[in-house]
N, CA, C and O atoms as CSV, one atom per row, in Angstrom:
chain,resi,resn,atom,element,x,y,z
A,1,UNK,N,N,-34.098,13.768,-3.656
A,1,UNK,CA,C,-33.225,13.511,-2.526
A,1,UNK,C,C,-32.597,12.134,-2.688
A,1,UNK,O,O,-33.297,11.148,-2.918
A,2,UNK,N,N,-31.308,12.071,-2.571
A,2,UNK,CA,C,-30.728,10.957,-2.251
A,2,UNK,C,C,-30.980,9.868,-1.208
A,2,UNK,O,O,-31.876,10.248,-0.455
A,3,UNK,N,N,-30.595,8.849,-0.936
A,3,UNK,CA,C,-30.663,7.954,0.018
A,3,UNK,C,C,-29.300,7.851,0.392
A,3,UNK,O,O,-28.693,6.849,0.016
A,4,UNK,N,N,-28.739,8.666,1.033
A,4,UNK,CA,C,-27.049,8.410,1.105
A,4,UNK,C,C,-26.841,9.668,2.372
A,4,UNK,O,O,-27.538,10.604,2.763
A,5,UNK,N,N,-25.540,9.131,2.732
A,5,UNK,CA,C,-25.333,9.804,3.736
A,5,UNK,C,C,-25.367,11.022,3.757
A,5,UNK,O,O,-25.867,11.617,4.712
A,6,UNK,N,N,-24.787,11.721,2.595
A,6,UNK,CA,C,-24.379,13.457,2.179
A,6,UNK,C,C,-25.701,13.546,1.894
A,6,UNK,O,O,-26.128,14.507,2.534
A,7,UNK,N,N,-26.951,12.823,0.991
A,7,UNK,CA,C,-27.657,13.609,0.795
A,7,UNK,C,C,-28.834,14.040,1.658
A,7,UNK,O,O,-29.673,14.855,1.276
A,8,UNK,N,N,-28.845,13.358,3.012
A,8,UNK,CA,C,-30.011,13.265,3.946
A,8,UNK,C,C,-29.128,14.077,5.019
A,8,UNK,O,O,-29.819,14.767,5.768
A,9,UNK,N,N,-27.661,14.138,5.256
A,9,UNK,CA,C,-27.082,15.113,5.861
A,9,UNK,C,C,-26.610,14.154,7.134
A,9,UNK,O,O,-26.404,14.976,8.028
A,10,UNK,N,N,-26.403,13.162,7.536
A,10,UNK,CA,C,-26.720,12.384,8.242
A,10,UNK,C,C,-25.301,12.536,8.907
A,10,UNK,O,O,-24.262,12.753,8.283
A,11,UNK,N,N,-25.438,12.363,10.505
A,11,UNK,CA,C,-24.801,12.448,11.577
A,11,UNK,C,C,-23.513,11.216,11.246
A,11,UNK,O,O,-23.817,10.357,10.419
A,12,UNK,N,N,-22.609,11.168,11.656
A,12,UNK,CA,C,-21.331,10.123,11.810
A,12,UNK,C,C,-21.718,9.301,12.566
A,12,UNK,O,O,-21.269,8.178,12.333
A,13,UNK,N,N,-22.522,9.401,13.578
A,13,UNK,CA,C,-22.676,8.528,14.368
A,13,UNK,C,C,-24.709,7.972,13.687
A,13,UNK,O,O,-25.188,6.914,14.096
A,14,UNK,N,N,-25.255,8.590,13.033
A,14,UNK,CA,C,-25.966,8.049,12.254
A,14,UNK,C,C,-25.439,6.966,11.215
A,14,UNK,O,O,-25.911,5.830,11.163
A,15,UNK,N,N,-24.700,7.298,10.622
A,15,UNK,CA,C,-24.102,6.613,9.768
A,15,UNK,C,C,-23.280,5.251,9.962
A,15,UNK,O,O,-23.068,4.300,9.209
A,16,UNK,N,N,-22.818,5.609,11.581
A,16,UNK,CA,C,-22.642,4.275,11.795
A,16,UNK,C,C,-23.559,3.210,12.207
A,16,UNK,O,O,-23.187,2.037,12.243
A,17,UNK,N,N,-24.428,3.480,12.436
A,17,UNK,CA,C,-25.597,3.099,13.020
A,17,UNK,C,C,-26.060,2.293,11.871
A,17,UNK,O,O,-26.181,1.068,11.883
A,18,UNK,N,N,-26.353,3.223,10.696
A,18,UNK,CA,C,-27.065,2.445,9.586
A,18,UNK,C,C,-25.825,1.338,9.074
A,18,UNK,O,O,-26.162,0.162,8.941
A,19,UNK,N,N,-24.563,1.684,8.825
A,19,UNK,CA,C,-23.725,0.744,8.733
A,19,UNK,C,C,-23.733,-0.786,9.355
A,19,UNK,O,O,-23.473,-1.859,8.810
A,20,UNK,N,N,-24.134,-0.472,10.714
A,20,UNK,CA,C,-23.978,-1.828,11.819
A,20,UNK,C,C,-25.402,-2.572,11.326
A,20,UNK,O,O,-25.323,-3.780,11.106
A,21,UNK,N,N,-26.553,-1.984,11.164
A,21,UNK,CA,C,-27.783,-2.467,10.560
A,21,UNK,C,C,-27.561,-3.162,9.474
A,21,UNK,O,O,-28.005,-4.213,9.012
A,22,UNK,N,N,-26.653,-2.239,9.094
A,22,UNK,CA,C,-26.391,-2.958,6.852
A,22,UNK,C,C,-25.094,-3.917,7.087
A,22,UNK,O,O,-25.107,-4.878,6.318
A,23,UNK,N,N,-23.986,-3.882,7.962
A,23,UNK,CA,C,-23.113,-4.699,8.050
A,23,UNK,C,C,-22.687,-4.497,6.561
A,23,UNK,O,O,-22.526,-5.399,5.738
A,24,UNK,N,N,-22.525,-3.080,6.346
A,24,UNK,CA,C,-21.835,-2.730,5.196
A,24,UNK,C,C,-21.589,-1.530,5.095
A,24,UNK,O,O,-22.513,-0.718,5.053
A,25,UNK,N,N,-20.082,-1.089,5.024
A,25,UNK,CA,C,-20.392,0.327,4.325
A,25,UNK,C,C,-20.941,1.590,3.786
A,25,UNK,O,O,-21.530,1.560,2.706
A,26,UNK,N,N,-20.837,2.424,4.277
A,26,UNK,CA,C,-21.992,4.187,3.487
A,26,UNK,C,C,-21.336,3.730,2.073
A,26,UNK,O,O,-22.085,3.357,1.171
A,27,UNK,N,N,-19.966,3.762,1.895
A,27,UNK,CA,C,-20.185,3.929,0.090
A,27,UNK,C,C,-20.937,2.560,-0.391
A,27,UNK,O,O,-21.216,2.554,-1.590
A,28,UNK,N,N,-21.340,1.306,0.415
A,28,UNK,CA,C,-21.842,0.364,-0.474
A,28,UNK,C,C,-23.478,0.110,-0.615
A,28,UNK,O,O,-24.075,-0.804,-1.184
A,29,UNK,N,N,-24.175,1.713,0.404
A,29,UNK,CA,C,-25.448,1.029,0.563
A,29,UNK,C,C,-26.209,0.921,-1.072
A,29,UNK,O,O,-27.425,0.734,-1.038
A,30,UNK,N,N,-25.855,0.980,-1.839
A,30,UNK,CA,C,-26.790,0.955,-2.879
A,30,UNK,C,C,-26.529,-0.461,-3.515
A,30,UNK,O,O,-26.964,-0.717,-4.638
A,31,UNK,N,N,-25.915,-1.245,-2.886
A,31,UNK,CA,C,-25.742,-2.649,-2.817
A,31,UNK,C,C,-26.458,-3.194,-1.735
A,31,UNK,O,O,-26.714,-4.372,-1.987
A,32,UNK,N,N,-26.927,-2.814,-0.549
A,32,UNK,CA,C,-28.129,-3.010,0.225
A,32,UNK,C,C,-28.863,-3.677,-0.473
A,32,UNK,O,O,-28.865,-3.759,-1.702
A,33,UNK,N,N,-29.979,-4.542,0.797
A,33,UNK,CA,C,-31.299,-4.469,0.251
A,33,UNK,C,C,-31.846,-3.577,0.289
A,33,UNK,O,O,-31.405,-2.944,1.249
A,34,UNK,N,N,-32.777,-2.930,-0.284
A,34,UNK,CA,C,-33.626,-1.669,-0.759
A,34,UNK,C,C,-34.198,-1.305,1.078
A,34,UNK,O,O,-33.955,-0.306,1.756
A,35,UNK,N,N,-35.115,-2.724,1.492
A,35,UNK,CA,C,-36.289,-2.506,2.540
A,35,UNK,C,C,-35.133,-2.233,3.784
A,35,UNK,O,O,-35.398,-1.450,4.695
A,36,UNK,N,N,-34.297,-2.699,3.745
A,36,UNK,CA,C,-33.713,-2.440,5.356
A,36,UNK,C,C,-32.737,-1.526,4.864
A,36,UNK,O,O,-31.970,-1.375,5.815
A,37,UNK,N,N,-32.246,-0.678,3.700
A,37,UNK,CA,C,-31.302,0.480,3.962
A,37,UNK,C,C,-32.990,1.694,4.271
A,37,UNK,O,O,-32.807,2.660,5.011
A,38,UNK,N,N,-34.022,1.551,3.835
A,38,UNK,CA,C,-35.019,2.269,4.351
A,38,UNK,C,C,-35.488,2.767,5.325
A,38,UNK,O,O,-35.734,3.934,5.630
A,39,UNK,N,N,-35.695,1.147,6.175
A,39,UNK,CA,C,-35.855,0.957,7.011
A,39,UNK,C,C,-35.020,1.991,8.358
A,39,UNK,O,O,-35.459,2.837,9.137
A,40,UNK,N,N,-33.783,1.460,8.150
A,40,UNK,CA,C,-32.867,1.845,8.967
A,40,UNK,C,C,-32.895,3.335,8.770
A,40,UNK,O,O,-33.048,4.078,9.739
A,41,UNK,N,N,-32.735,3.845,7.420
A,41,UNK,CA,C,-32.259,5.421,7.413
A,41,UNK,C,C,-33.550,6.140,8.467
A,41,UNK,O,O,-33.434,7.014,9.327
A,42,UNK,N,N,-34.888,5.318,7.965
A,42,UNK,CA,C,-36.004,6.484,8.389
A,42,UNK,C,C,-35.927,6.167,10.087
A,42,UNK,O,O,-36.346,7.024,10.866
A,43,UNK,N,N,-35.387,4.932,10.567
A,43,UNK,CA,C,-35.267,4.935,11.905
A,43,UNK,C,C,-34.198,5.664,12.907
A,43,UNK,O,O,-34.337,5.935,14.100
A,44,UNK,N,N,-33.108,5.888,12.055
A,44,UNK,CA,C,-31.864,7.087,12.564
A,44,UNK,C,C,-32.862,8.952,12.516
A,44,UNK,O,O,-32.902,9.958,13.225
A,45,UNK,N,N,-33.385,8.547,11.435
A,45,UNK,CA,C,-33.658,10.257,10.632
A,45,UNK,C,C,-35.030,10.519,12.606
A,45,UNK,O,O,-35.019,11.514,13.331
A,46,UNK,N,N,-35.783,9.425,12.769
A,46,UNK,CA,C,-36.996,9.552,13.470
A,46,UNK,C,C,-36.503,9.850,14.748
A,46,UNK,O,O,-36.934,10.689,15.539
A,47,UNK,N,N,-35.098,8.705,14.932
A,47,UNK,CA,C,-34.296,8.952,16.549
A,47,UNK,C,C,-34.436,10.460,16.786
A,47,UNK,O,O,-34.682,10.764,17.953
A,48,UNK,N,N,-34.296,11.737,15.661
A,48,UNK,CA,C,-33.685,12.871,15.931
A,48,UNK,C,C,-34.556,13.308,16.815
A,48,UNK,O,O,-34.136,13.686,17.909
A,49,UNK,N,N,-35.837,13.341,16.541
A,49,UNK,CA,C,-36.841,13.438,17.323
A,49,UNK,C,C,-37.476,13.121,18.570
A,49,UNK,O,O,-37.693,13.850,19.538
A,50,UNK,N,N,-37.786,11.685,18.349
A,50,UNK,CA,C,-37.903,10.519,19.645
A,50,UNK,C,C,-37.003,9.437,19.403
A,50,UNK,O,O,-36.906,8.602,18.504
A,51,UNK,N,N,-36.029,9.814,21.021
A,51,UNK,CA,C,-35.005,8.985,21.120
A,51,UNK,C,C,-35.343,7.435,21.049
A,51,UNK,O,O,-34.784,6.533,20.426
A,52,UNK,N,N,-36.487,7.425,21.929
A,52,UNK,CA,C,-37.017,6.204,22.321
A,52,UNK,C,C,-37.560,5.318,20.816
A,52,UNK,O,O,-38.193,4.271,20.954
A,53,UNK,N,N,-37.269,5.809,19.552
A,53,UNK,CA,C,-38.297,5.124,18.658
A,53,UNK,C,C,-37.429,3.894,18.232
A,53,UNK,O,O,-36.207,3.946,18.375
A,54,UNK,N,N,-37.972,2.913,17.771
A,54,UNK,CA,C,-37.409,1.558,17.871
A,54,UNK,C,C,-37.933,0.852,16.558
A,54,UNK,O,O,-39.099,0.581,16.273
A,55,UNK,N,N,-36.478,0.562,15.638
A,55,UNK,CA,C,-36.196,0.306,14.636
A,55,UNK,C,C,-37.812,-1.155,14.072
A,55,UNK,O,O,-38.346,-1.390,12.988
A,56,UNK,N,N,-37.932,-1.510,14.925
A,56,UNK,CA,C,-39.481,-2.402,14.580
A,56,UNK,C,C,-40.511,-1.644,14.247
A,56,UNK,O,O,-41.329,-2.023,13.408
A,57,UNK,N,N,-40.595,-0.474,14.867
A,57,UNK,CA,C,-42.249,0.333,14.401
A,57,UNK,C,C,-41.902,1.001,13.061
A,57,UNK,O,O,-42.672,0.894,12.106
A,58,UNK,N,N,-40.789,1.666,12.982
A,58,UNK,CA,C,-40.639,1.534,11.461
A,58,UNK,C,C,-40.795,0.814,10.455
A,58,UNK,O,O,-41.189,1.208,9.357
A,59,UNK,N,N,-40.478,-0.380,10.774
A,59,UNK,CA,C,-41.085,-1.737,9.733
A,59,UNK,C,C,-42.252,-1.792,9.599
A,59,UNK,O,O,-42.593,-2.536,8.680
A,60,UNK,N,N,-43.086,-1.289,10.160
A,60,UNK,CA,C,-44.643,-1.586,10.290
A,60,UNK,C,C,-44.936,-0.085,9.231
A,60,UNK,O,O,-46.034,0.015,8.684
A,61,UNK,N,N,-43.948,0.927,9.041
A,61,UNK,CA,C,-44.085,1.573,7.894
A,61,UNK,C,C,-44.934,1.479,6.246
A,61,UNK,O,O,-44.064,1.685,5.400
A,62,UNK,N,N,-46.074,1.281,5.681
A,62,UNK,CA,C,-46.345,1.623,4.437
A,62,UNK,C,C,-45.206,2.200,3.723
A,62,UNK,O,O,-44.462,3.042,4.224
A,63,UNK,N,N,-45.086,1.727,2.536
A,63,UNK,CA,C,-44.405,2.415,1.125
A,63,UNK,C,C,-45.133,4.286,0.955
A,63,UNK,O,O,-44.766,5.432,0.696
A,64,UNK,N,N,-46.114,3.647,1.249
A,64,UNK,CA,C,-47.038,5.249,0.879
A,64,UNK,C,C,-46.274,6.070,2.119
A,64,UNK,O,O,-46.021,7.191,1.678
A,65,UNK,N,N,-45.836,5.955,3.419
A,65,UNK,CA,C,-45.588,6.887,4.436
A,65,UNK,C,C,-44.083,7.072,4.292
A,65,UNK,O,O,-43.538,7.779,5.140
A,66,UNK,N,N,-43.246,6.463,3.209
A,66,UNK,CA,C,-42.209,6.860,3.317
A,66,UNK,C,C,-41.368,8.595,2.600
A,66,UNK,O,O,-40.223,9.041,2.525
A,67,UNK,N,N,-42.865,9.101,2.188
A,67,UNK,CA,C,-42.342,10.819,1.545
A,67,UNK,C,C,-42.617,11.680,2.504
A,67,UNK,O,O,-42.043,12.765,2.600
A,68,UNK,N,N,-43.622,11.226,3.388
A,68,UNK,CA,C,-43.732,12.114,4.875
A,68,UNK,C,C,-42.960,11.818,5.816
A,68,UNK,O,O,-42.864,12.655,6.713
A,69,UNK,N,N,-42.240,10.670,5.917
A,69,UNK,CA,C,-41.073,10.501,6.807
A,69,UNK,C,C,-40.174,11.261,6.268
A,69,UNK,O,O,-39.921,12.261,6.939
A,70,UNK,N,N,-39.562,11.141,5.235
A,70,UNK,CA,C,-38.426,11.641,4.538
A,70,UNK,C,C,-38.469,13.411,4.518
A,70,UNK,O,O,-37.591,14.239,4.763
A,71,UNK,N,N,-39.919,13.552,4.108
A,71,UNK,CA,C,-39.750,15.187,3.559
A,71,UNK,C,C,-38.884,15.926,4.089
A,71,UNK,O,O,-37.947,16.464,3.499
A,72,UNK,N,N,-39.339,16.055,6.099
A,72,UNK,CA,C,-38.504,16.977,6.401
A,72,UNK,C,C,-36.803,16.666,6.230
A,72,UNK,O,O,-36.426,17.833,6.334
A,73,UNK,N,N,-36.143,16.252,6.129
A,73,UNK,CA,C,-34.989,16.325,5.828
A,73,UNK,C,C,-34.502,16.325,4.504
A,73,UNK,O,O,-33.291,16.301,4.282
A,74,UNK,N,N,-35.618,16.357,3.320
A,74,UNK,CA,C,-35.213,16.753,1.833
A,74,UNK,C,C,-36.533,16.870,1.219
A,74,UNK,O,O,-37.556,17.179,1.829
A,75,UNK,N,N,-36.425,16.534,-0.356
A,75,UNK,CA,C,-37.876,16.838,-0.848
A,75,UNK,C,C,-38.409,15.944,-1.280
A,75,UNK,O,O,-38.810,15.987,-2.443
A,76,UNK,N,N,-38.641,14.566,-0.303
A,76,UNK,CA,C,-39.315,13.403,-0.252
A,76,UNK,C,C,-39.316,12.838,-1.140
A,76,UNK,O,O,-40.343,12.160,-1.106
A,77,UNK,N,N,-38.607,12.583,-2.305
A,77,UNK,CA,C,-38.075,12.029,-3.434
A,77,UNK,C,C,-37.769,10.748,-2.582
A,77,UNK,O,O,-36.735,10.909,-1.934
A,78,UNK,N,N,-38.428,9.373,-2.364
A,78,UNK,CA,C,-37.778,8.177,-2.008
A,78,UNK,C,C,-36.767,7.659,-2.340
A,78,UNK,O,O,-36.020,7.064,-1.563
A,79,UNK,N,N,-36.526,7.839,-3.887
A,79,UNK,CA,C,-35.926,6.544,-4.890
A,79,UNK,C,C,-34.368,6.550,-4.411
A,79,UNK,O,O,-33.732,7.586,-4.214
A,80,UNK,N,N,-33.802,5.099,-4.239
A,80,UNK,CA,C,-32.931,4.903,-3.540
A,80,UNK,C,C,-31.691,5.184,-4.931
A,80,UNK,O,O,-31.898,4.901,-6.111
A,81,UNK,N,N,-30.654,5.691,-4.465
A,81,UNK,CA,C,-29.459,5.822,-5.475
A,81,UNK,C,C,-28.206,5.449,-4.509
A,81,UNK,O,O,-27.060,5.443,-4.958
């Protein structure tokens, strides 16, 4: 799975979201830093669920919990492209 907008399927208004976080561009996140285009995606992807979830408890995220965040929306492949 990608880390990109097309490949996580991600809402327009997701996307802007992660944009305003990155204060950059969907075509430039792979010029991001790695931890906060992460950060941010798994905190849009979690909103879908619970509205209320708040971009800090994600930070408190493990490396190890980021293929069970991800799975359901692809096949938990982390690696950022």
């Amino acid at each position: 799975m990608e880390l990109t907008a097309e490949g996580l399927n991600l809402t327009l208004d997701e996307i802007e979201e992660v944009e305003d976080i990155l204060d950059i561009p969907a075509v430039d996140w792979q010029d991001a830093k790695q931890g906060r285009l992460l950060k941010s995606i798994v905190w849009v992807l979690r909103k879908r669920n619970d509205p209320k979830a708040k971009l800090a408890d994600v930070g408190k995220l493990g490396i190890n919990d980021l293929a069970a965040e991800l799975a359901p929306f692809g096949s938990g492949d982390t690696a950022a492209t």
